[in-house]
N, CA, C and O of each residue as an XYZ file, in Angstrom:
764
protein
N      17.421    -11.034      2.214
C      16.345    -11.345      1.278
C      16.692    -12.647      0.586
O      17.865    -13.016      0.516
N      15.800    -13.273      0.128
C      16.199    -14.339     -0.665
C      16.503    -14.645     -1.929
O      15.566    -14.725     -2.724
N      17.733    -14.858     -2.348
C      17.994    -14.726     -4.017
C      17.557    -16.234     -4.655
O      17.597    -17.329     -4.095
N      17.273    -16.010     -5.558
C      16.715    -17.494     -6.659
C      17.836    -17.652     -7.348
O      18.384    -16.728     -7.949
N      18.332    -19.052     -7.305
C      19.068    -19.418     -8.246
C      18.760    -19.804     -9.567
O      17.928    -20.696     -9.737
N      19.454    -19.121    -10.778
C      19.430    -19.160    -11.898
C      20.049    -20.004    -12.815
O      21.251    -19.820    -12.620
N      19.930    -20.745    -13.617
C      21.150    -21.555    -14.736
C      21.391    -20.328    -15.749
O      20.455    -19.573    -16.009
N      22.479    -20.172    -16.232
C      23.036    -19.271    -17.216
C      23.777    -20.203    -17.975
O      24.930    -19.998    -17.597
N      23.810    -21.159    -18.869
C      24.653    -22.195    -19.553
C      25.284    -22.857    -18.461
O      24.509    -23.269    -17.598
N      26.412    -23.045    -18.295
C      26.896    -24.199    -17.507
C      26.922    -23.571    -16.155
O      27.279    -24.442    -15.362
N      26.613    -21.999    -15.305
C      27.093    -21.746    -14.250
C      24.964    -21.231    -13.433
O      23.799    -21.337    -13.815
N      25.589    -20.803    -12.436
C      24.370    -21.368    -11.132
C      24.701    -19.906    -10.961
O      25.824    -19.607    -10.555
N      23.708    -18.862    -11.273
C      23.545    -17.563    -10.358
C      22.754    -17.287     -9.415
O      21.559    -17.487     -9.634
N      23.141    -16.778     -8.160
C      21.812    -15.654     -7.810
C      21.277    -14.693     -8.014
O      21.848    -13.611     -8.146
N      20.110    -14.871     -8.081
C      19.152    -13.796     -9.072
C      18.810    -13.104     -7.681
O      18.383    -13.999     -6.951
N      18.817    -11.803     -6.958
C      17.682    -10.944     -6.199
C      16.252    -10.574     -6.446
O      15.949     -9.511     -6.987
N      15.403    -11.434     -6.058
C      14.187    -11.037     -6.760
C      13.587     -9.474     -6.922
O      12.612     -9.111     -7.581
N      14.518     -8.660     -6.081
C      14.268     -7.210     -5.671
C      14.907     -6.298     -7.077
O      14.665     -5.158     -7.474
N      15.665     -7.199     -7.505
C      16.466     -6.108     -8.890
C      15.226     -6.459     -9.834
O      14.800     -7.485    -10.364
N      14.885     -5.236     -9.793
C      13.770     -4.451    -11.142
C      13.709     -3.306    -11.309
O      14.349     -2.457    -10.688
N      12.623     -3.057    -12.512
C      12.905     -1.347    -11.946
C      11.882     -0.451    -11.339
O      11.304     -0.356    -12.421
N      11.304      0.137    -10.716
C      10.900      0.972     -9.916
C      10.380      2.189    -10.085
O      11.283      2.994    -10.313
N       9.290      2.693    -10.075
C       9.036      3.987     -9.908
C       8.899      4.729     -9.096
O       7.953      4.646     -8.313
N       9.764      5.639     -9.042
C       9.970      6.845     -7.327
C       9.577      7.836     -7.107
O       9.811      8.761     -7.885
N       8.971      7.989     -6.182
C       8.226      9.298     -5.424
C       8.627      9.781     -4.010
O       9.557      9.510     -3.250
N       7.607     10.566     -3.961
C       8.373     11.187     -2.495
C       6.931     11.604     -1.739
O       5.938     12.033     -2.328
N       7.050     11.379     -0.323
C       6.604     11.278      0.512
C       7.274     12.031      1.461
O       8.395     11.669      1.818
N       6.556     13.413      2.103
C       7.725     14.287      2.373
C       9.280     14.639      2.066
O       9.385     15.187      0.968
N       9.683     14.584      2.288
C      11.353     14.906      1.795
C      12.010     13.755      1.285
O      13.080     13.802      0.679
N      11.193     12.440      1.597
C      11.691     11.254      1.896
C      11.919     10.911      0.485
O      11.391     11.855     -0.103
N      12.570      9.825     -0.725
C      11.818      9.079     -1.424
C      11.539      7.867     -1.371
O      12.095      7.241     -0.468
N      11.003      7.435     -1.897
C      10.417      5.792     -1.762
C      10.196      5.307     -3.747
O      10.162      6.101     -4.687
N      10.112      4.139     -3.785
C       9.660      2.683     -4.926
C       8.879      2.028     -4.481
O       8.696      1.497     -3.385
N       8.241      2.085     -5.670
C       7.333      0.714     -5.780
C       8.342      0.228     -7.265
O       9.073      0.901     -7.992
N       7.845     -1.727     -7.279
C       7.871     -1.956     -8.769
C       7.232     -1.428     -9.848
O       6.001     -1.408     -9.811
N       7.816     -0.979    -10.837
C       6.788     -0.618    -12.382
C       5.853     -1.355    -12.235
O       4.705     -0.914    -12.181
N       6.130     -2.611    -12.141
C       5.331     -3.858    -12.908
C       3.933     -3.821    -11.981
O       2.955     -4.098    -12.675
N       3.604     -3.545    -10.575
C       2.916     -3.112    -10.268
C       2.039     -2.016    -10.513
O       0.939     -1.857     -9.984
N       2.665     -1.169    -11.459
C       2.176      0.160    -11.327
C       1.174      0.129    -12.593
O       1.637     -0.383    -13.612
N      -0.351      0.696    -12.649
C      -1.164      0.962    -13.323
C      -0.614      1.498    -14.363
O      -0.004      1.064    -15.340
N      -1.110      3.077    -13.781
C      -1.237      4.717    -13.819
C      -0.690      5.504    -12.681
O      -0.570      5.418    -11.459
N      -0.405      6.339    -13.696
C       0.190      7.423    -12.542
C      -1.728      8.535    -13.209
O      -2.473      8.361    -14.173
N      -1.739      9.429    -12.179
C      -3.118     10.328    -12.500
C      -2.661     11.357    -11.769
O      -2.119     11.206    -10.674
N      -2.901     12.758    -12.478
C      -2.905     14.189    -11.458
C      -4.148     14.462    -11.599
O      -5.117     14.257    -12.330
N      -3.701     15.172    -10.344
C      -5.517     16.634    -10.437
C      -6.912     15.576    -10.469
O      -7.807     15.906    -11.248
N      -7.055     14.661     -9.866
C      -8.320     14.065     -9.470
C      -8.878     14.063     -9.101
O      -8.533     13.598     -8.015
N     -10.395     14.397     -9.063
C     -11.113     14.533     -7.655
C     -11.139     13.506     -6.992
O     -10.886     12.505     -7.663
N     -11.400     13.279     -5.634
C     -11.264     12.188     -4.449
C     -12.595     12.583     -4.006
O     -12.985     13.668     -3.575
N     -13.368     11.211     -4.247
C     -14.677     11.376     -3.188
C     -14.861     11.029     -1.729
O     -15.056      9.878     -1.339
N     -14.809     11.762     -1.187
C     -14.669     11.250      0.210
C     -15.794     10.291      0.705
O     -16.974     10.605      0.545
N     -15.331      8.789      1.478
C     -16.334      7.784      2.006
C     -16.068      7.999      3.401
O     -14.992      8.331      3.899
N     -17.465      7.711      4.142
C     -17.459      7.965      5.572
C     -17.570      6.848      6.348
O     -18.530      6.091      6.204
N     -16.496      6.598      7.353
C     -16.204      5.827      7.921
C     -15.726      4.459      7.668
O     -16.083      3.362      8.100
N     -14.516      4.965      6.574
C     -13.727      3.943      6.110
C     -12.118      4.669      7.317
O     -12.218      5.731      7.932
N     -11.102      3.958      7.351
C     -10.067      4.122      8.242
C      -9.265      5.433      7.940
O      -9.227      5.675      6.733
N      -8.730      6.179      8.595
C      -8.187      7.193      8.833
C      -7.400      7.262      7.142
O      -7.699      8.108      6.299
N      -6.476      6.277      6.969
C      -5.536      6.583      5.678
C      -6.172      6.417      3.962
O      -5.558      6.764      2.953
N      -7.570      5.785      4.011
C      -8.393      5.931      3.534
C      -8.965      7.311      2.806
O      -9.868      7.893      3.407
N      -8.608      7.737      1.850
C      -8.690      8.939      1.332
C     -10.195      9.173      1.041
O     -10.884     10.033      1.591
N     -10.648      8.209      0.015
C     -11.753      8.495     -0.603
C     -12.013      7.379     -1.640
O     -11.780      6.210     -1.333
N     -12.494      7.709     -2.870
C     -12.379      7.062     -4.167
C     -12.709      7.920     -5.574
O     -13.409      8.931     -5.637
N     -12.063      7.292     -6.617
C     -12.054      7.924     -7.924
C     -12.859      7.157     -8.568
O     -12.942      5.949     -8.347
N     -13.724      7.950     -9.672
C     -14.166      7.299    -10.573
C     -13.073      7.144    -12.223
O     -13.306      8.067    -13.003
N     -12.034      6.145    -12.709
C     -11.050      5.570    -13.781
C     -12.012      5.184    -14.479
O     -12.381      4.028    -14.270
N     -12.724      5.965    -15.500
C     -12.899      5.447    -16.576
C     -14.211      4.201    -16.310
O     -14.152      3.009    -16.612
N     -15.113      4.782    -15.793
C     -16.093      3.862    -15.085
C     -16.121      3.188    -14.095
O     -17.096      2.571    -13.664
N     -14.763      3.260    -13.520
C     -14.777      1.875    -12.291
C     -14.314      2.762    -11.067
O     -13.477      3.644    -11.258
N     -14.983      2.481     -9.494
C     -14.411      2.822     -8.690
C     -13.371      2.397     -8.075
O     -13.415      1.201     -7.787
N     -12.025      3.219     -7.631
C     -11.213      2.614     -7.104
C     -10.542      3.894     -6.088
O     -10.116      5.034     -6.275
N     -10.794      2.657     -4.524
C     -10.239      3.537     -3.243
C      -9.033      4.225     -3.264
O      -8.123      3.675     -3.884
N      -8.890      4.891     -2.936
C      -7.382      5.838     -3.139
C      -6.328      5.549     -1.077
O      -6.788      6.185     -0.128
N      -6.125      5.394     -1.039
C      -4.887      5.571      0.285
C      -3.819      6.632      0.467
O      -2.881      6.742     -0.323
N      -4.004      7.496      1.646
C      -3.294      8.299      1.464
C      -1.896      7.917      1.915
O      -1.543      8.427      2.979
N      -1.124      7.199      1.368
C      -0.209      6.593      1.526
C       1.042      7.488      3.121
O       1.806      6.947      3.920
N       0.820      8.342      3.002
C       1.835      9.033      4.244
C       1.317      8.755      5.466
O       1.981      8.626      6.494
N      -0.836      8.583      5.287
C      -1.230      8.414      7.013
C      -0.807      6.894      7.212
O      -0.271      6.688      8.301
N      -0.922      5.927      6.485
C      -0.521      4.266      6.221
C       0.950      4.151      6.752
O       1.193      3.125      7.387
N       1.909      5.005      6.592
C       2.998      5.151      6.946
C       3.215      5.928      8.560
O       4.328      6.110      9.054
N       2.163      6.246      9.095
C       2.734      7.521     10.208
C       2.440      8.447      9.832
O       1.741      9.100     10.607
N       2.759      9.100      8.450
C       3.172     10.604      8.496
C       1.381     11.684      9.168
O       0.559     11.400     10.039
N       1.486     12.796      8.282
C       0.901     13.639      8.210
C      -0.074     13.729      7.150
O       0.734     13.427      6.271
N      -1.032     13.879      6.582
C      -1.658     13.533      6.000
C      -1.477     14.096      4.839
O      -0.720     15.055      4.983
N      -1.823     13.955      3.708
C      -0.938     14.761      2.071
C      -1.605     15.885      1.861
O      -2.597     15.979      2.584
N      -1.440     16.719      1.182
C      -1.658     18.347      1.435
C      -2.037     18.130     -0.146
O      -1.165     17.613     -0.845
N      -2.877     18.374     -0.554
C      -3.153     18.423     -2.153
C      -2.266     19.533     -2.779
O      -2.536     20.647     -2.330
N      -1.184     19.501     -3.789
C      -0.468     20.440     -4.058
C      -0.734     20.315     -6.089
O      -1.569     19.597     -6.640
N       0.013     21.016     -6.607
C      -0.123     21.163     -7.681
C       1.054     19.504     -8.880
O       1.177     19.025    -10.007
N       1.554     19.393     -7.450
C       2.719     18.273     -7.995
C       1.956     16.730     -7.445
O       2.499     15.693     -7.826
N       0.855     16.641     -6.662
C       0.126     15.384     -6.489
C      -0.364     15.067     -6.887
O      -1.307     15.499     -7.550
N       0.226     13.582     -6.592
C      -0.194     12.675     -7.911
C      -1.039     11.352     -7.347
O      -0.921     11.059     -6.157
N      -1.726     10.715     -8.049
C      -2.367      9.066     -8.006
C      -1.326      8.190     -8.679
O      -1.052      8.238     -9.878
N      -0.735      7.328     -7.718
C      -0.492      6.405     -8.442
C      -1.558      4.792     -8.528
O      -2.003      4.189     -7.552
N      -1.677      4.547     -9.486
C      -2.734      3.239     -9.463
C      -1.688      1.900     -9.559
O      -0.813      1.614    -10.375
N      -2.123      1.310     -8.508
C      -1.375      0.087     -8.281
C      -2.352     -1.064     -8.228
O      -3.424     -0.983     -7.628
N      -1.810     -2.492     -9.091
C      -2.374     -3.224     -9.368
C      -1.796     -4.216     -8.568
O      -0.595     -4.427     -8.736
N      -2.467     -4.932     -7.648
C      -1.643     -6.347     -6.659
C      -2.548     -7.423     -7.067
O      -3.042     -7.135     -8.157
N      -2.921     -8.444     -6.663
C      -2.848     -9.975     -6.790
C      -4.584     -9.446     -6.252
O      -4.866     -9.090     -5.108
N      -5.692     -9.541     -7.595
C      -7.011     -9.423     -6.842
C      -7.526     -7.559     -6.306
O      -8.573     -7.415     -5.673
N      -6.673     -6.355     -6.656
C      -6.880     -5.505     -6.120
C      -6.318     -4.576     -6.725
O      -5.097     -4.639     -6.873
N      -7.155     -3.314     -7.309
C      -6.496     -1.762     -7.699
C      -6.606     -1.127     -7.237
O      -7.810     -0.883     -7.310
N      -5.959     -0.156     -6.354
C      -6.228      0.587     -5.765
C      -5.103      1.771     -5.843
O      -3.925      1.555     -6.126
N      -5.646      3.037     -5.552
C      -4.921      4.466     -6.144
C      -4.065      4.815     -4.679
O      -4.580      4.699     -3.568
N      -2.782      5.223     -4.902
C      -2.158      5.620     -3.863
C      -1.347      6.972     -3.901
O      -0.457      7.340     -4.666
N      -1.975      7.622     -2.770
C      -1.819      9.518     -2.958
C      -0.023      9.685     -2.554
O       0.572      9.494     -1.493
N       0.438     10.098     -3.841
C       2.070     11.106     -3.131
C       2.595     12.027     -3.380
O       2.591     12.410     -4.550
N       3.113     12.596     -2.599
C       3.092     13.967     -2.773
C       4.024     14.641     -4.490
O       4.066     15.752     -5.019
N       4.417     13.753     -4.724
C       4.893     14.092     -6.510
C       6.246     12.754     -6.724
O       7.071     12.193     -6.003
N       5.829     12.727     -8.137
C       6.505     11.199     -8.737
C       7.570     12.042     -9.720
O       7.537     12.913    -10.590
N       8.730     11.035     -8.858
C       9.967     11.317     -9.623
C      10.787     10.818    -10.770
O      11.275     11.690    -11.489
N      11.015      9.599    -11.059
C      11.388      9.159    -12.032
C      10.991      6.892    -11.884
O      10.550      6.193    -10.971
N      11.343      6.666    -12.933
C      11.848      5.038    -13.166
C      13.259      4.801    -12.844
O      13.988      5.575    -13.463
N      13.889      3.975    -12.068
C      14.960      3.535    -12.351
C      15.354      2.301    -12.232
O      14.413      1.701    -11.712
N      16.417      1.419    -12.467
C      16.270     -0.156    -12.647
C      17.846      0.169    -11.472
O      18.823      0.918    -11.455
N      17.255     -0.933    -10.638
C      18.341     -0.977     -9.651
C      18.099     -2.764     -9.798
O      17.142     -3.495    -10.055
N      19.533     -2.947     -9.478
C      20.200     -4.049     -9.565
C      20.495     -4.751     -7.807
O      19.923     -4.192     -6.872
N      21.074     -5.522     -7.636
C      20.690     -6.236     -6.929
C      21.691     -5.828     -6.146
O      21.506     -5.974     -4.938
N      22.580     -5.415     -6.455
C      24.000     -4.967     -5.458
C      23.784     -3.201     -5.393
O      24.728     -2.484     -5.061
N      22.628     -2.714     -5.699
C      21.893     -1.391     -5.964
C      20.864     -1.360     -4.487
O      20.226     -0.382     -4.097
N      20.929     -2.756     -3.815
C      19.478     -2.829     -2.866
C      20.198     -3.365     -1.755
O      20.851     -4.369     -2.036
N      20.257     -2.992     -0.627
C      20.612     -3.338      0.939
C      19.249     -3.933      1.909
O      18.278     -3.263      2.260
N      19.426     -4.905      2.109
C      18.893     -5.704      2.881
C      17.781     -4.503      4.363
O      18.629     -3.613      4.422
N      17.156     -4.233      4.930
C      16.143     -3.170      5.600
C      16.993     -3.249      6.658
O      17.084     -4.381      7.134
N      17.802     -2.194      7.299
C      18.159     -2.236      8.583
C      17.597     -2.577      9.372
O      16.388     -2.629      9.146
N      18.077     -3.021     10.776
C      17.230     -3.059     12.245
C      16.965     -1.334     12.849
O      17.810     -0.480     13.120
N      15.821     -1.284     12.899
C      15.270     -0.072     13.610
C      15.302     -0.247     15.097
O      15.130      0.811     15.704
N      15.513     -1.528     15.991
C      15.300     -1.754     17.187
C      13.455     -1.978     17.221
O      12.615     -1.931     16.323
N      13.398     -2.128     18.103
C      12.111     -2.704     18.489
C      10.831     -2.195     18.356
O       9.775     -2.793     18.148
N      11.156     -0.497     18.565
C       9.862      0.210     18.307
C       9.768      0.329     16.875
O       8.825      1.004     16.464
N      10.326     -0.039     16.270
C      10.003      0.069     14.339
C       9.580     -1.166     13.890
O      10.210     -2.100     14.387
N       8.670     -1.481     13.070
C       8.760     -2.855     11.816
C       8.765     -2.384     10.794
O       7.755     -1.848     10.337
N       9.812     -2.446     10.196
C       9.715     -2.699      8.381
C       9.422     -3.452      8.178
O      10.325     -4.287      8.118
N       8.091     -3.965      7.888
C       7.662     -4.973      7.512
C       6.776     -4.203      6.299
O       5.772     -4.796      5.905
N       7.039     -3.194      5.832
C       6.096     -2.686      4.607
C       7.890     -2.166      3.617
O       7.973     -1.169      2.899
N       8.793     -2.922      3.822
C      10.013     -2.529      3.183
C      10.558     -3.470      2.680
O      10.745     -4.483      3.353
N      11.032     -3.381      1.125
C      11.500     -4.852      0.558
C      12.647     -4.458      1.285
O      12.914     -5.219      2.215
N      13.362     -3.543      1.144
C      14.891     -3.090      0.926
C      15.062     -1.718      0.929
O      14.030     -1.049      0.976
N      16.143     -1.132      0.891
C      16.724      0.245      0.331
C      17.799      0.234     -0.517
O      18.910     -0.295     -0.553
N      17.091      1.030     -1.237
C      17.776      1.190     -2.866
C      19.002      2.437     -2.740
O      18.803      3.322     -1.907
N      20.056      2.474     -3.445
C      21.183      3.107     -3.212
C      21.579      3.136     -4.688
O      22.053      2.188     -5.315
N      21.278      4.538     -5.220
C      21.489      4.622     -6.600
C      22.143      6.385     -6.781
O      21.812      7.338     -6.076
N      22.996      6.398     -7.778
C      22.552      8.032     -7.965
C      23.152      8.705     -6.264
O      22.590      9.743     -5.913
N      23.973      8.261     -5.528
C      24.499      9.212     -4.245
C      22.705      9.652     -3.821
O      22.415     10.818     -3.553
N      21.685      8.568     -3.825
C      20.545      9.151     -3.312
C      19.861      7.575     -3.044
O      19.832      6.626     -3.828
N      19.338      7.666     -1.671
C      18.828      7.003     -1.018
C      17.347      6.522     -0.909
O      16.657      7.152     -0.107
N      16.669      5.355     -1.692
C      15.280      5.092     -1.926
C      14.789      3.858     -0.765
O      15.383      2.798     -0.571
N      13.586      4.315     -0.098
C      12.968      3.304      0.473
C      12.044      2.829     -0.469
O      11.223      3.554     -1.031
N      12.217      1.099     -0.729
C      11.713      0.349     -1.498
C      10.828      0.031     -0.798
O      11.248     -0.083      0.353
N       9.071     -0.325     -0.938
C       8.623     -0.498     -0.845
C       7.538     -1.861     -0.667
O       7.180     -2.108     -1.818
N       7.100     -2.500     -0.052
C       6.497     -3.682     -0.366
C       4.924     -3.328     -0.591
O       4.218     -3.450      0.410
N       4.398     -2.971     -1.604
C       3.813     -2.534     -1.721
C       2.409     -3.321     -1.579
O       1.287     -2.821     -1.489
N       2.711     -4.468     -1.581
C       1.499     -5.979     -1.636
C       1.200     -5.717     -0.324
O       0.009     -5.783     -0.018
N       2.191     -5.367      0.729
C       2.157     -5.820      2.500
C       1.262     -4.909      2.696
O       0.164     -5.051      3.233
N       2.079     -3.259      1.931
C       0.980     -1.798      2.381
C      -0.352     -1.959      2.408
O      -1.150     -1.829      3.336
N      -0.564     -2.381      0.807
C      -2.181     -2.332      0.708
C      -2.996     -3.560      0.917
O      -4.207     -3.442      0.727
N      -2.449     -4.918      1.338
C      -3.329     -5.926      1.929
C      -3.102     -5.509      3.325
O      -4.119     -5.027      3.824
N      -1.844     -5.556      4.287
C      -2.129     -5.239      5.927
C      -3.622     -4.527      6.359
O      -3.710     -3.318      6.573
N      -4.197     -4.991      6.407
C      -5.598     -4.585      7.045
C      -5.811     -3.564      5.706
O      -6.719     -2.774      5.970
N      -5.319     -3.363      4.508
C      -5.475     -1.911      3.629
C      -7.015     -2.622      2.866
O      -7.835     -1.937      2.254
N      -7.086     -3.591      3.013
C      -7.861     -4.339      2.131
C      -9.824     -3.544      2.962
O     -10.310     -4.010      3.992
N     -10.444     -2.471      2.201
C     -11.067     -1.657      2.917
C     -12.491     -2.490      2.866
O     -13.015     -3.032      1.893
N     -12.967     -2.410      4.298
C     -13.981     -2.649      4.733
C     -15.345     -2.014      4.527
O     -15.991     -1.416      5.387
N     -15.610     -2.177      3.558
C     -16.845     -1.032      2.604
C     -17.878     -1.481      3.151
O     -18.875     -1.071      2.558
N     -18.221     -2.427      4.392
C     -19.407     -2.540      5.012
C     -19.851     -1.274      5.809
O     -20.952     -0.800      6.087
N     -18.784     -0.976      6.023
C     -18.078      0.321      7.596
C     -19.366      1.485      6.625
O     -20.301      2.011      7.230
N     -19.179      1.654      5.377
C     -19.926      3.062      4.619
C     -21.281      2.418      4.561
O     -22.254      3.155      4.716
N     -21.476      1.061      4.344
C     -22.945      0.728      3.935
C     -23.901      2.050      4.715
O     -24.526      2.918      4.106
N     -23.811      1.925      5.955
C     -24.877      1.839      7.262
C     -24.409      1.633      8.550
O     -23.309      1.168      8.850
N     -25.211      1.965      9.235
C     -24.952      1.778     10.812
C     -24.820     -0.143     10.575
O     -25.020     -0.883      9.612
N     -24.383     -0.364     12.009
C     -24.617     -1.846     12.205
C     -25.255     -2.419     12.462
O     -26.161     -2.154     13.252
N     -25.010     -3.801     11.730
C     -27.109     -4.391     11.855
C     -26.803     -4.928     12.869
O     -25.716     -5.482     13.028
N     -27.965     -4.839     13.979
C     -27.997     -5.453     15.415
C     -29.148     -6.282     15.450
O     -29.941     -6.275     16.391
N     -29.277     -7.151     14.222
C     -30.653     -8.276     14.592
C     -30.240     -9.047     15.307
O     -29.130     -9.579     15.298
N     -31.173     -9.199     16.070
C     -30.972    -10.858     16.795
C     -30.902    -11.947     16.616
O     -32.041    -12.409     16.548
N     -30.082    -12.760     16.477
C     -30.090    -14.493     16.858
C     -30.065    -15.108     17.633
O     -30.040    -14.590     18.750
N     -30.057    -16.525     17.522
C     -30.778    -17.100     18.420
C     -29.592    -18.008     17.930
O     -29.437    -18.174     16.720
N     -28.643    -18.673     18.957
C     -27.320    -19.651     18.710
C     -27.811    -20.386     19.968
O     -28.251    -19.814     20.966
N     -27.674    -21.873     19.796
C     -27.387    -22.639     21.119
C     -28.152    -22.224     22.292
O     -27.230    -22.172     23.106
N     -29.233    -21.883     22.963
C     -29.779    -20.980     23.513
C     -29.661    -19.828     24.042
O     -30.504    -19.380     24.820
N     -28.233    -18.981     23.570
C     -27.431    -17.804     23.782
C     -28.016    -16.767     22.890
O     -28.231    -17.163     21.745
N     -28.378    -15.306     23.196
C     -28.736    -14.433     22.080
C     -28.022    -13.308     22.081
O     -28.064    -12.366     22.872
N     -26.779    -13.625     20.296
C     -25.645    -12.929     19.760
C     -26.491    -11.840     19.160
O     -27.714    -11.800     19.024
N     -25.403    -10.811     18.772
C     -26.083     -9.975     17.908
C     -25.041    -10.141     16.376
O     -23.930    -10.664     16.467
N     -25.506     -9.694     15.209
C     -24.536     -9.915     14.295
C     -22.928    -10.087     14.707
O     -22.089    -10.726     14.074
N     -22.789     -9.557     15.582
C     -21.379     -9.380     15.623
C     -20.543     -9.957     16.703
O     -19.465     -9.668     17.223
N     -21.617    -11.061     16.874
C     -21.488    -12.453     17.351
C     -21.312    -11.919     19.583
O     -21.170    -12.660     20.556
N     -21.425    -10.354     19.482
C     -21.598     -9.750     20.923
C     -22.794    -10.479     22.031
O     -23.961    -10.300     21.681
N     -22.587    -11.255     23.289
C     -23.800    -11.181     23.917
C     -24.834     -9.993     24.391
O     -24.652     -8.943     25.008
N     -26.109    -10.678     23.779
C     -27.099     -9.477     23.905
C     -27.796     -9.929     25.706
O     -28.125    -11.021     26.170
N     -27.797     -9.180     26.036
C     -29.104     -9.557     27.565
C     -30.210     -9.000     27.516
O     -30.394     -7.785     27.444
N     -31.142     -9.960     27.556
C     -32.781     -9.489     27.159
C     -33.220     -9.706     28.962
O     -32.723    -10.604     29.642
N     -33.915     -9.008     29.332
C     -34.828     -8.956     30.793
C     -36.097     -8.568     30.472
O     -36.950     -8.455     31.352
């Protein structure tokens, strides 16, 4: 990862941009972080409205206090299995660059501030894996946290396509160059 160098009076540190502190949950047996500083709200016991024909990890949406915001069921985004509504699930609301959006886990465990010699660089999985949704892993407490990149999770394609719920797809015709596309720029053949 890349550390920033710091002035501290006369000496030159590296700073880990990854040492902050974190709020941890769990996702099957597993746990995982996000940054605080990201983090909204945490919310239990919410209803989830379900939208149709938004993407599989796509939960639904909540109504916060007047505003809608999509929820992700964060385990299908990952692979897993899909989250089982239990009495310990929770919303967490995460705020990124332009975007809030609520992310389902199966129960939130604590804050902790891990330090920079607290965080190991993402192993190699070999080829069939990308961590590319992993800052790091956190090593605190004789207990093992997958850190999260939580910006990668919910922009990688997370960024939801709310045309998909409008309506079917509009198939008007145009007329390009003497070629006739349909919205979705598909050749149409007229006989």
């Amino acid at each position: 990862m890349n550390n920033v160098t710091s002035v501290k009076g006369n000496q030159f540190i590296n700073v880990d941009p990854r040492a902050s502190k974190y709020l941890t949950f769990f996702l099957a047996s597993e746990e995982y972080g996000v940054e605080i500083l990201k983090v909204q709200e945490i919310i239990c016991r919410m209803p989830i409205t379900p939208v149709p024909l938004t993407s599989k990890y796509i939960r639904g949406v909540i109504n916060l206090r007047g505003k809608i915001h999509p929820i992700m069921d964060i385990r299908v985004k990952l692979g897993m299995k899909q989250t089982v509504i239990t009495g310990e699930t929770c919303i967490i609301v995460i705020k990124t660059s332009g975007l809030m959006m609520g992310i389902l886990v199966d129960k939130v465990s604590e804050v902790i501030k891990m330090s920079s010699r607290d965080i190991e660089d993402t192993p190699s999985f070999g080829m069939d894996v990308n961590p590319e949704y992993l800052l790091g892993v956190g090593k605190t407490g004789g207990r093992i946290r997958l850190l999260l990149d939580i910006e990668k999770v919910i922009t990688a394609a997370s960024i939801i396509n709310m045309k998909k719920a409008a309506g079917p797809e509009n198939n008007e015709v145009e007329v390009e160059s003497g070629e006739f596309k349909n919205s979705n720029n598909r050749q149409v053949s007229i006989k």
